[in-house]
PAZAPA-4460 file (N, C-alpha, C; in steps of 0.05 Angstrom, whole numbers, plus 32768, in hexadecimal, padded with zeros to 4 digits):
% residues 252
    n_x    n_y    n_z   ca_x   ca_y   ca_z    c_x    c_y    c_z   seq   type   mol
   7F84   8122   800C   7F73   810C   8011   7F76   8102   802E     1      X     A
   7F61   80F9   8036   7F63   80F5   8055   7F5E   80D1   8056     2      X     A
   7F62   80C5   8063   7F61   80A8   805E   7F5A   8093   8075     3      X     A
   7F4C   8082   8080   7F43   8072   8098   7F49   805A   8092     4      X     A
   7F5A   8046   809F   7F72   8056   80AC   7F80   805B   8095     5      X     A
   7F9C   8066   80A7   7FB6   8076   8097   7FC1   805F   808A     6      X     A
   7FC7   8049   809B   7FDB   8033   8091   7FD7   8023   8091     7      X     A
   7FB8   8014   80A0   7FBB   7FF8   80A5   7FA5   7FED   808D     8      X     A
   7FA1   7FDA   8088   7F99   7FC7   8073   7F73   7FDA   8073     9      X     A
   7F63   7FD3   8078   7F4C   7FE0   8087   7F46   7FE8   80A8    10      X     A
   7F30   7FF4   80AC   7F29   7FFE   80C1   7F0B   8005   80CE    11      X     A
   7F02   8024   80B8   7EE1   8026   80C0   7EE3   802F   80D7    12      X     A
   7EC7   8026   80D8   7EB1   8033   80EF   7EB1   801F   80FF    13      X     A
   7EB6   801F   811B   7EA6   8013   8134   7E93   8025   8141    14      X     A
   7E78   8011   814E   7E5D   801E   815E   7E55   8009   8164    15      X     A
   7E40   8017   817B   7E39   8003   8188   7E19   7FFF   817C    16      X     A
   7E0F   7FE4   817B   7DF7   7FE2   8177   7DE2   7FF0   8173    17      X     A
   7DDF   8004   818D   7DC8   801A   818A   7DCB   8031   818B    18      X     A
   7DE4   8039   8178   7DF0   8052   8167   7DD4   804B   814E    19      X     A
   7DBE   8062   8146   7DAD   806E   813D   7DBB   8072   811E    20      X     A
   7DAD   8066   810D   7DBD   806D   80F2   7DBA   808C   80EA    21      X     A
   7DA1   809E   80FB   7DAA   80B6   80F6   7DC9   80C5   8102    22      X     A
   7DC5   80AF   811B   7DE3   80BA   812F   7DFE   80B8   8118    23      X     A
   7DFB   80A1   810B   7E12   8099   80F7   7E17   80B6   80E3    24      X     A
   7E00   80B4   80D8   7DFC   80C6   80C5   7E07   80E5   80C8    25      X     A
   7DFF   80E6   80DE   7E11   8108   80EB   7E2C   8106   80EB    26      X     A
   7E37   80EF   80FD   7E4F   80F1   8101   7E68   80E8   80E2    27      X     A
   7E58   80DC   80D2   7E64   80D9   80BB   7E5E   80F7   80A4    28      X     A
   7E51   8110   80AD   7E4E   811F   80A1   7E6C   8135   80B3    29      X     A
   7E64   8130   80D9   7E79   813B   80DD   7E94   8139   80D6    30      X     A
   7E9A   811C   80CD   7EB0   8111   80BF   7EB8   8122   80AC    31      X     A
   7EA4   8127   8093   7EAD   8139   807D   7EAE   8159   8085    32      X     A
   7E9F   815A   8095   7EA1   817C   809C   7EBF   8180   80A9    33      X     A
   7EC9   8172   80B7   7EE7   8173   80C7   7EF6   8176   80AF    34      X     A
   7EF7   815C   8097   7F02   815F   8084   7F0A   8174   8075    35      X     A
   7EFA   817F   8069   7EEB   8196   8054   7F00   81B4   8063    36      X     A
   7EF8   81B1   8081   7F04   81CD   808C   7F25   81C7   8096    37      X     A
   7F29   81B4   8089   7F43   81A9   808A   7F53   81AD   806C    38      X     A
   7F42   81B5   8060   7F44   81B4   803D   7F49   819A   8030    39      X     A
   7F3E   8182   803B   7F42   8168   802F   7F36   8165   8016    40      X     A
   7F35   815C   8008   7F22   8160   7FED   7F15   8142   7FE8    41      X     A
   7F28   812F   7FEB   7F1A   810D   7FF1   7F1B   8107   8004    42      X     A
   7F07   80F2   8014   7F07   80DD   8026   7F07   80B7   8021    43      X     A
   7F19   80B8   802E   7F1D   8098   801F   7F14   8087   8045    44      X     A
   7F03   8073   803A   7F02   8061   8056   7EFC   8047   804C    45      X     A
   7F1A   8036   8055   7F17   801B   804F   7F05   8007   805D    46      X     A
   7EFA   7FF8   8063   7EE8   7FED   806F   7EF8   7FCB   8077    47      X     A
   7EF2   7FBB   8079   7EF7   7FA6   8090   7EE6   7F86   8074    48      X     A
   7EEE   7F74   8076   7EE4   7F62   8069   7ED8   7F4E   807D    49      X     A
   7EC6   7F46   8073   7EB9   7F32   8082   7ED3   7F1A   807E    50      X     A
   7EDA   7F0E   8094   7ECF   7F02   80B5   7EDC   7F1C   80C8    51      X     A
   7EE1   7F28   80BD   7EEA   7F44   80D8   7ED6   7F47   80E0    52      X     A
   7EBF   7F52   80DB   7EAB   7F5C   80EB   7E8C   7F55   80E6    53      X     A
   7E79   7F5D   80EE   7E67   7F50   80F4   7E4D   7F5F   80E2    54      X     A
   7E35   7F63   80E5   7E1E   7F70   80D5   7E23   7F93   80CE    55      X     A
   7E3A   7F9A   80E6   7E41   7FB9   80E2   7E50   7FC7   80C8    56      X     A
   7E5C   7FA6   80BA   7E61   7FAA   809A   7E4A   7FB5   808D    57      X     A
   7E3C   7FA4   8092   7E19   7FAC   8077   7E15   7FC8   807F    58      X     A
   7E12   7FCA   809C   7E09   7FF1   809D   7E17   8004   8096    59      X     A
   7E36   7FFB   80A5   7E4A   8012   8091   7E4F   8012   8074    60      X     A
   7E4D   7FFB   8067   7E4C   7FFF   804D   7E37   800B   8045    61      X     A
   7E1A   7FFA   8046   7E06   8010   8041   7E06   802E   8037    62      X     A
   7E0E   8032   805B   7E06   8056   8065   7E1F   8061   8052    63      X     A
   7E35   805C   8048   7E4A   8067   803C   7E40   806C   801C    64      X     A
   7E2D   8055   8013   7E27   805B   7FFA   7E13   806F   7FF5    65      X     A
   7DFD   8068   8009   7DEF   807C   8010   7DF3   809A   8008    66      X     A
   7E14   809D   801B   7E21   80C4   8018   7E28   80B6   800B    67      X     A
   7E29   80AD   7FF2   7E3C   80BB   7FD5   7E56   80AE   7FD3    68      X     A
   7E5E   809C   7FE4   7E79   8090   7FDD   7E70   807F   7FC9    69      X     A
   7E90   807C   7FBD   7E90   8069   7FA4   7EA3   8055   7FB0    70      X     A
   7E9B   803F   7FB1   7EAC   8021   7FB8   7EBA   8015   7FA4    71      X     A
   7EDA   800C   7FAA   7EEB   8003   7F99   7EF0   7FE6   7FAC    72      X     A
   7EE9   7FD4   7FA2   7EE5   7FBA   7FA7   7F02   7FA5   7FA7    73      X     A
   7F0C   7FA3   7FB9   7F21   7F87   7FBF   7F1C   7F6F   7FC2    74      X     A
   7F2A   7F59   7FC1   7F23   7F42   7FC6   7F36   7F3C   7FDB    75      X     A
   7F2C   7F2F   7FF7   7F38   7F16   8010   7F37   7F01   800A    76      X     A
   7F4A   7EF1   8013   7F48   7ED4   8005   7F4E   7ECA   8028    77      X     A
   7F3A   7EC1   803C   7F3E   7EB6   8057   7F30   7E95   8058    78      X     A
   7F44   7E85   805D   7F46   7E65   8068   7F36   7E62   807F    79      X     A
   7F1A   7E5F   807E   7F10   7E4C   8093   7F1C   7E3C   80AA    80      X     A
   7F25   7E3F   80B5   7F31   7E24   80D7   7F1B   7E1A   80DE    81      X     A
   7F15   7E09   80CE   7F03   7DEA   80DA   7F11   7DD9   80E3    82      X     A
   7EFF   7DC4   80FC   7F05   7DB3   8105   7F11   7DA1   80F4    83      X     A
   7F1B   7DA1   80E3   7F21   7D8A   80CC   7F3F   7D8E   80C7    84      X     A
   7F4D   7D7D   80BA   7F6D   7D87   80B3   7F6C   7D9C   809F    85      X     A
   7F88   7DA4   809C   7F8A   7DB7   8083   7F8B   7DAE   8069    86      X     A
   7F90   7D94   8073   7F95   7D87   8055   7F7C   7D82   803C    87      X     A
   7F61   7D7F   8053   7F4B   7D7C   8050   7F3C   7D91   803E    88      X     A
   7F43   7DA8   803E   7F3E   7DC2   8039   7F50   7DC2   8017    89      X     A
   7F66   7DC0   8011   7F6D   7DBD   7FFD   7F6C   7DB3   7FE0    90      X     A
   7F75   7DC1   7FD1   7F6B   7DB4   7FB4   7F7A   7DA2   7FB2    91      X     A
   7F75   7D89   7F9C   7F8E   7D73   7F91   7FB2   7D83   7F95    92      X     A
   7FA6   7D90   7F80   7FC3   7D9A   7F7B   7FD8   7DA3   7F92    93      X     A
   7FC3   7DB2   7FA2   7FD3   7DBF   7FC2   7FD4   7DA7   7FD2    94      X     A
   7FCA   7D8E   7FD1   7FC7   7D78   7FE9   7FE3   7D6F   7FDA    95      X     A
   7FEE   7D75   7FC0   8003   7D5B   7FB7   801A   7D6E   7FBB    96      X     A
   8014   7D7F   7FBA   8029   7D9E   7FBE   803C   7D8F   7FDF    97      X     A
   8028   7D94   7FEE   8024   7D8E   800E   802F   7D6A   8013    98      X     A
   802D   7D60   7FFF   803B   7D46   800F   8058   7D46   8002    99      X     A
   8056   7D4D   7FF3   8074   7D5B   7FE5   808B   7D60   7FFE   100      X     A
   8078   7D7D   8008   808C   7D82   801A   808F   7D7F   8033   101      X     A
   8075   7D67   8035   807F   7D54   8050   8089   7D3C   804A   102      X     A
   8091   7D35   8030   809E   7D1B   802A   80BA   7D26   8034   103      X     A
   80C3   7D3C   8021   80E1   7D4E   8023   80E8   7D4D   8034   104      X     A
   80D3   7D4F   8050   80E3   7D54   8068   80DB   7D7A   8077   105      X     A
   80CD   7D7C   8064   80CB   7D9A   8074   80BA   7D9A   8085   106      X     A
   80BF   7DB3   809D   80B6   7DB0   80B2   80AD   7DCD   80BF   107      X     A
   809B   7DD3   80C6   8085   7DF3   80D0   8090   7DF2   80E3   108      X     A
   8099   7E0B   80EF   80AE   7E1C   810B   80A1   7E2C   8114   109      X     A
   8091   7E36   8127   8090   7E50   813D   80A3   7E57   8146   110      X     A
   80AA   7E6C   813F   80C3   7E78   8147   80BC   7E97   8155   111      X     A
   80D8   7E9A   8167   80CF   7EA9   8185   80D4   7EC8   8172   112      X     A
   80D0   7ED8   8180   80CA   7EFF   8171   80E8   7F07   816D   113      X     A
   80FD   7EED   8185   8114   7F02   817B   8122   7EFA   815F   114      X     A
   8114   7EE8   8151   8114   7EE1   8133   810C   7EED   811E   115      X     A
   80FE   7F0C   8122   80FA   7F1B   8118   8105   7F28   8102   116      X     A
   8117   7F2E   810E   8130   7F41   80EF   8136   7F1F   80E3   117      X     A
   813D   7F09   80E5   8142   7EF8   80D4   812E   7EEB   80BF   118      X     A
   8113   7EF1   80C9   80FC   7EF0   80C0   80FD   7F01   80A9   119      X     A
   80FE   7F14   80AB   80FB   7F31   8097   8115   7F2E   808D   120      X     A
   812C   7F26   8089   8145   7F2A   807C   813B   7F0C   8063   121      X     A
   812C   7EF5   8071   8132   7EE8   8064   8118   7EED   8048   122      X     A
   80FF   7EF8   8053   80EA   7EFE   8042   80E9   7F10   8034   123      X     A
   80FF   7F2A   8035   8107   7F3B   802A   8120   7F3C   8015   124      X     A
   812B   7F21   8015   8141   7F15   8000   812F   7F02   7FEE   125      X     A
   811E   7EF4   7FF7   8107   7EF0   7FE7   80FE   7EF1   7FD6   126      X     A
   80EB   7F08   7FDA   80D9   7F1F   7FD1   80EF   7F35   7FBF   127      X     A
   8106   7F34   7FC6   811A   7F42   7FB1   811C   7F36   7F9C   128      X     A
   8126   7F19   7F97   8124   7F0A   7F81   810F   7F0D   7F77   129      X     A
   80F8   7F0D   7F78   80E0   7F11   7F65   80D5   7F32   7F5E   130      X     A
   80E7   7F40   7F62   80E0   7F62   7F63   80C9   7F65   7F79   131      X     A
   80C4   7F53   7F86   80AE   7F62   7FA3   80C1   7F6B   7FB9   132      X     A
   80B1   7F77   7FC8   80BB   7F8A   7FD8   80AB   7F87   8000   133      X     A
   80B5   7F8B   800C   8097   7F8C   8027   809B   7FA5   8027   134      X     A
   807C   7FA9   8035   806C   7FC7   8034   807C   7FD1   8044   135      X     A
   8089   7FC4   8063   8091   7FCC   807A   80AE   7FC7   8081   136      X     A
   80B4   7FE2   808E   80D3   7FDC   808E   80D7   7FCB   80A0   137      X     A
   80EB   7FC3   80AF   80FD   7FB4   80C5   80F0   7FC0   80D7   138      X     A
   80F2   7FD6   80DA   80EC   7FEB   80F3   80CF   7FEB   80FC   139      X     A
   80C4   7FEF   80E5   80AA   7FF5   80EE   809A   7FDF   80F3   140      X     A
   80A8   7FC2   80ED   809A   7FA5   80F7   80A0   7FA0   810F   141      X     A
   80BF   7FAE   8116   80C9   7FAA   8138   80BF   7FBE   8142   142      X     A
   80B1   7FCE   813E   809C   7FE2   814D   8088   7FD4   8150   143      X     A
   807D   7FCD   8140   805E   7FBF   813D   8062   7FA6   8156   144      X     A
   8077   7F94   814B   8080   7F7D   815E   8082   7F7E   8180   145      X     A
   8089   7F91   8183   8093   7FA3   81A5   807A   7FB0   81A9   146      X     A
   8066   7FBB   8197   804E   7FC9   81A9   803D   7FB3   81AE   147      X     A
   8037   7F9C   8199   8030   7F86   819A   8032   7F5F   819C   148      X     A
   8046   7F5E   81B2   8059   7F44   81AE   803F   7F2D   81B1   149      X     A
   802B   7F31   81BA   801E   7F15   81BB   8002   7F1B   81A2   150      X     A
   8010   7F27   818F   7FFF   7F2B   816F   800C   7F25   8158   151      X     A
   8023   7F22   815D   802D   7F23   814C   804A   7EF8   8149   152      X     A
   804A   7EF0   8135   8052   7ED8   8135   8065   7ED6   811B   153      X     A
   807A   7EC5   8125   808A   7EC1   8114   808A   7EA4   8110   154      X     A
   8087   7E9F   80F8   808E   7E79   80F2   809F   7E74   80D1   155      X     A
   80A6   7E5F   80CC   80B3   7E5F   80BB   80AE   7E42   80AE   156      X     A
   80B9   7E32   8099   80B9   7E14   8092   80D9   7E1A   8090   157      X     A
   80E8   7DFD   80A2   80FE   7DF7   809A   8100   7DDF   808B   158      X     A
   811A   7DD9   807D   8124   7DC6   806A   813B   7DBF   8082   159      X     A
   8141   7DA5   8088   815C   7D9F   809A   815C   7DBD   80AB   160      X     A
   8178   7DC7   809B   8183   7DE6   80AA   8181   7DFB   80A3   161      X     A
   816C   7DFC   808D   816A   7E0E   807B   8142   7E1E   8076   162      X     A
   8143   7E2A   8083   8129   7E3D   807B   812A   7E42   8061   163      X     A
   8109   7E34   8058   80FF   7E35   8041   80E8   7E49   803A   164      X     A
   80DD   7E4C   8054   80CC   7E5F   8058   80C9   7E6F   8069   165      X     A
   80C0   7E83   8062   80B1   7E96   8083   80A2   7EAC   8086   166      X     A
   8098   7EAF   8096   8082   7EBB   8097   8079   7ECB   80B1   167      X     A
   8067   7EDE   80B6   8063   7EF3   80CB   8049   7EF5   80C6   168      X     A
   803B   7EE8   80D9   8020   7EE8   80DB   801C   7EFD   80F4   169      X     A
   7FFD   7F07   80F8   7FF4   7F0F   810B   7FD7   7F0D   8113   170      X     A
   7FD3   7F0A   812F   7FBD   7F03   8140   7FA6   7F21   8143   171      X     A
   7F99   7F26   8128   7F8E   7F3C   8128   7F73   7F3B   813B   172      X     A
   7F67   7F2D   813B   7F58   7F23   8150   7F56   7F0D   815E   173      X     A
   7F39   7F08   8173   7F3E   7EE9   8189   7F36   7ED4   816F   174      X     A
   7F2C   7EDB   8159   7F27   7EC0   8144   7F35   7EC2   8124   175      X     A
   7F46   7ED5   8129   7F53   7EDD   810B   7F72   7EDB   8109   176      X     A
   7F80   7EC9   80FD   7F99   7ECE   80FE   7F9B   7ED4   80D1   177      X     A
   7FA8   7EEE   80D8   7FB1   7EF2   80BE   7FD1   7EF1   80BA   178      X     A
   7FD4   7EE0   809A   7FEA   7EE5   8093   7FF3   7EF7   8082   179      X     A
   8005   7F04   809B   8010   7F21   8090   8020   7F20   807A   180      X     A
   8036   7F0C   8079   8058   7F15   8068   805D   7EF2   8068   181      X     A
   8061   7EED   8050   8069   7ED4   8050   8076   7ECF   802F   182      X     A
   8082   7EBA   8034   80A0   7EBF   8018   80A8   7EA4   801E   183      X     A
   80AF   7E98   8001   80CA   7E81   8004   80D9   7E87   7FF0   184      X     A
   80EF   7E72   7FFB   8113   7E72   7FEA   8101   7E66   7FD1   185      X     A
   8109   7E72   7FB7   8101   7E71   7F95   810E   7E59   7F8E   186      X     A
   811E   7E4D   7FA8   8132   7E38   7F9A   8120   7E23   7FA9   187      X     A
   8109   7E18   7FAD   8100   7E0B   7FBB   80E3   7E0B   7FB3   188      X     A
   80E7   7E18   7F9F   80C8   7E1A   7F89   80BF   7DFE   7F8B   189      X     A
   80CE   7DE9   7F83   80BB   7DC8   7F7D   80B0   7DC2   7F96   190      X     A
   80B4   7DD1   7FAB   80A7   7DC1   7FC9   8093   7DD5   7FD4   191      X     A
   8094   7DE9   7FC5   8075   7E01   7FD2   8070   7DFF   7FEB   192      X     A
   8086   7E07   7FFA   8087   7E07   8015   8075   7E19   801F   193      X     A
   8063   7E31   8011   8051   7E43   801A   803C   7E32   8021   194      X     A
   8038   7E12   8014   8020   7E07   801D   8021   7DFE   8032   195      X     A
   803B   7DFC   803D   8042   7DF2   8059   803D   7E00   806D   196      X     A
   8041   7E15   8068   804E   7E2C   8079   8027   7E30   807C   197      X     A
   801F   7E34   8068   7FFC   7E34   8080   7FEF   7E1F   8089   198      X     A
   7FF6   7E09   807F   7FEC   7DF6   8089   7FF9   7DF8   80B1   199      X     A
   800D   7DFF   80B0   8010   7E00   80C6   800D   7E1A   80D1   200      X     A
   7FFF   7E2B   80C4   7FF0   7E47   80D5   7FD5   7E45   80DD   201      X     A
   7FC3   7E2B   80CD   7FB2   7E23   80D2   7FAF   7E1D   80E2   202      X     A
   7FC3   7E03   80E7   7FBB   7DEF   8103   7FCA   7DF9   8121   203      X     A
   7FD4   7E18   811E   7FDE   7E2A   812C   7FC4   7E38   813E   204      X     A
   7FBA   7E44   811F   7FA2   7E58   812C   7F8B   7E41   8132   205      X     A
   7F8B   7E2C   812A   7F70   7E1C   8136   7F7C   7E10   8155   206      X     A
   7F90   7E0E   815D   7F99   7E07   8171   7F94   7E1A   818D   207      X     A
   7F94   7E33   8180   7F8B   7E50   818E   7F73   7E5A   8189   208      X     A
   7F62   7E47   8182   7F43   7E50   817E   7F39   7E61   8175   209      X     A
   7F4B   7E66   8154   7F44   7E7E   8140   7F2F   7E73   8129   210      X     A
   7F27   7E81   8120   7F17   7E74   810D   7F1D   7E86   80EE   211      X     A
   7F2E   7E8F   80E2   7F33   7E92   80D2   7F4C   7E94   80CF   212      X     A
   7F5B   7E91   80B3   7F7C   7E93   80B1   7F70   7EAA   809F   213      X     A
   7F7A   7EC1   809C   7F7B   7EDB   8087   7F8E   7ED5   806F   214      X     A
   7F88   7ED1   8058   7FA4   7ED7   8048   7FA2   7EF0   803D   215      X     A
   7F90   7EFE   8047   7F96   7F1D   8036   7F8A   7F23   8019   216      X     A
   7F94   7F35   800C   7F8C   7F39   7FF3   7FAA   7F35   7FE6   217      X     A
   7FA2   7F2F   7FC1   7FB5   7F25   7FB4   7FBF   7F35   7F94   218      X     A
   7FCB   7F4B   7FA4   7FC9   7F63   7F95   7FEC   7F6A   7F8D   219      X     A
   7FEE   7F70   7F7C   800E   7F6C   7F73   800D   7F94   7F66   220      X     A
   8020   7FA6   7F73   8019   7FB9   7F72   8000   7FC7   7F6B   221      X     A
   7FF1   7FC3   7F7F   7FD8   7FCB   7F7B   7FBC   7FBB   7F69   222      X     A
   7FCC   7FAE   7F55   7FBB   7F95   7F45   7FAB   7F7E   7F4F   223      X     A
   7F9E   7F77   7F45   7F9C   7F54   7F4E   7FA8   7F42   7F42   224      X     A
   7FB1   7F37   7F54   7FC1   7F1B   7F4A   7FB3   7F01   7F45   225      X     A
   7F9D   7EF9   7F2B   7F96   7EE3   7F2B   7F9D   7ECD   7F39   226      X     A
   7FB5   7EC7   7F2B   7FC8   7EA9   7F31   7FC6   7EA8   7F54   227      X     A
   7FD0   7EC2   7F65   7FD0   7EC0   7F7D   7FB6   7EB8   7F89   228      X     A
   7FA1   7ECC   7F7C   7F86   7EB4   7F8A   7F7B   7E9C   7F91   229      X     A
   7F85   7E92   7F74   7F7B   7E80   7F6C   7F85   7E6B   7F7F   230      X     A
   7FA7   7E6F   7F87   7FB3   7E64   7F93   7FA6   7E5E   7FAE   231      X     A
   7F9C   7E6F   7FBC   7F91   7E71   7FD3   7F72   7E69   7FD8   232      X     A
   7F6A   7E69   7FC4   7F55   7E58   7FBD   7F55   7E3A   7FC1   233      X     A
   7F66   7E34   7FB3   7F72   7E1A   7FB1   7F81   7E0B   7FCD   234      X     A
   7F81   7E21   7FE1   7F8B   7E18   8005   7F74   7E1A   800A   235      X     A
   7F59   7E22   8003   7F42   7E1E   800C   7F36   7E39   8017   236      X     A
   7F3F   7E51   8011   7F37   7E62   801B   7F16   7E71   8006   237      X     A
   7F0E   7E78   801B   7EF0   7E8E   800E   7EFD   7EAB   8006   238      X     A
   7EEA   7EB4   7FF3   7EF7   7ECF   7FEA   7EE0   7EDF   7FF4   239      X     A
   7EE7   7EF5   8002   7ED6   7F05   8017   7EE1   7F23   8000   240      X     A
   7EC5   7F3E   7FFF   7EC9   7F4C   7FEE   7ED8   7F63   8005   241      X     A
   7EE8   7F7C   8001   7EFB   7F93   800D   7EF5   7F9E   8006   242      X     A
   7EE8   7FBA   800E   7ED8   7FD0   8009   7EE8   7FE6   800A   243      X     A
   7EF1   7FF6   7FF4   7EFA   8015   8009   7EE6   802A   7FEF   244      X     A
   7EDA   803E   8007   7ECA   804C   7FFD   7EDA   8069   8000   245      X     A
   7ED5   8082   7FEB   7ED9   8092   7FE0   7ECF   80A5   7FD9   246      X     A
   7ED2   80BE   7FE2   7EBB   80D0   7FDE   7EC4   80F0   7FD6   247      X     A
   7ECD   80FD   7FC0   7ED1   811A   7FBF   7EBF   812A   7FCE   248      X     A
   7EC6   813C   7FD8   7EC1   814E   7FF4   7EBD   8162   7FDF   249      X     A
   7E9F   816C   7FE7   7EA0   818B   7FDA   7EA3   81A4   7FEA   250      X     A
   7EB8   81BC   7FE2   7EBB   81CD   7FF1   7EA7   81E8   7FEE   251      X     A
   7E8F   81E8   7FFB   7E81   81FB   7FED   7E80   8210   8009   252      X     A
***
């Protein structure tokens, strides 16, 4: 199986405006012909969710169904950055979550890159207590971090002296900040410091003239995770649909 991209969340097609949908059409046939004489037998191409990109969703999806792909459908769950607070955006339940843990005393941190491995030691002890895992090792985030230092962000919620939360966002584009990796201490469940922790990614990326926070999709090995949606729903986010299209290659 051959796959677009290899690793990263989605990808697709970029063109420019007056790329000819016959022009498309060739070069998505050259696509499979490279394949085929490669002996690939599937093609898998994930596609991009709206607010990533712009009307070139509708044509690449289109033209893909068009040749014969079959689409397996995800859900994005991305927070709006309006002029308005974050608090504004929230359900009851998340606004009482949120004064909770500004009654407590907790407090949102930007923290500098060389916080990195403490970041990932602490979200990775985490995510152990609940049998999750991150996709990415140590290594391959301090690769990512070093090819990219002004994409990539580290912030956390502290308690007094004690990190309750944290998280590794990134600046995927000039209006998109997604959150990548984010986790709290299980012992700090009554104060849902995750509502903190975007509330102040919000007023981060609206500060830097982004217009969406990403939370990703809410998929628990490969599943959907209701409860997690719903959750994110409830911070105010829109659910945008994730396309990856699929196609057996015939070798004739």
């Amino acid at each position: 199986m051959a796959a677009s991209p290899g690793r990263a969340p989605f990808g697709s097609f970029l063109f420019l405006p007056d790329v000819s949908a016959a022009d498309w059409s060739n070069f998505l046939r050259y696509i499979e012909a490279e394949c085929i004489q490669r002996g690939i037998r599937q093609l898998e191409i994930k596609c991009p969710p709206m607010p990533y990109c712009s009307d070139d969703k509708r044509v690449v999806d289109e033209a893909l169904a068009r040749a014969n792909y079959i689409s397996h459908e995800d859900v994005v769950a991305s927070i709006p950055i309006l002029p308005v607070a974050f608090y504004a955006l929230l359900h009851r339940a998340e606004k009482k979550k949120l004064r909770k843990s500004d009654t407590g005393g907790a407090e949102f941190q930007l923290l500098p890159l060389a916080q990195l491995e403490n970041v990932y030691r602490h979200l990775s002890e985490w995510r152990a207590s609940k049998n999750l895992s991150l996709s990415l090792s140590l290594a391959d985030l301090q690769k990512l971090a070093a090819a990219f230092p002004n994409h990539v962000l580290l912030t956390a919620v502290r308690l007094k002296d004690q990190w309750i939360a944290a998280n590794v966002s990134l600046r995927v584009t000039g209006h998109i900040l997604y959150n990548f990796y984010h986790d709290h201490d299980p012992a700090w469940d009554s104060l849902s410091p995750v509502v903190k922790l975007n509330e102040g990614l919000y007023h981060l990326g609206r500060a830097q003239g982004m217009q969406w926070l990403d939370l990703g999709t809410s998929l628990d090995n490969g599943r959907l995770r209701p409860s997690l949606l719903e959750f994110k729903e409830r911070l105010g986010a829109k659910l945008f649909p994730k396309l990856t299209f699929r196609k057996v290659l015939t070798h004739d």
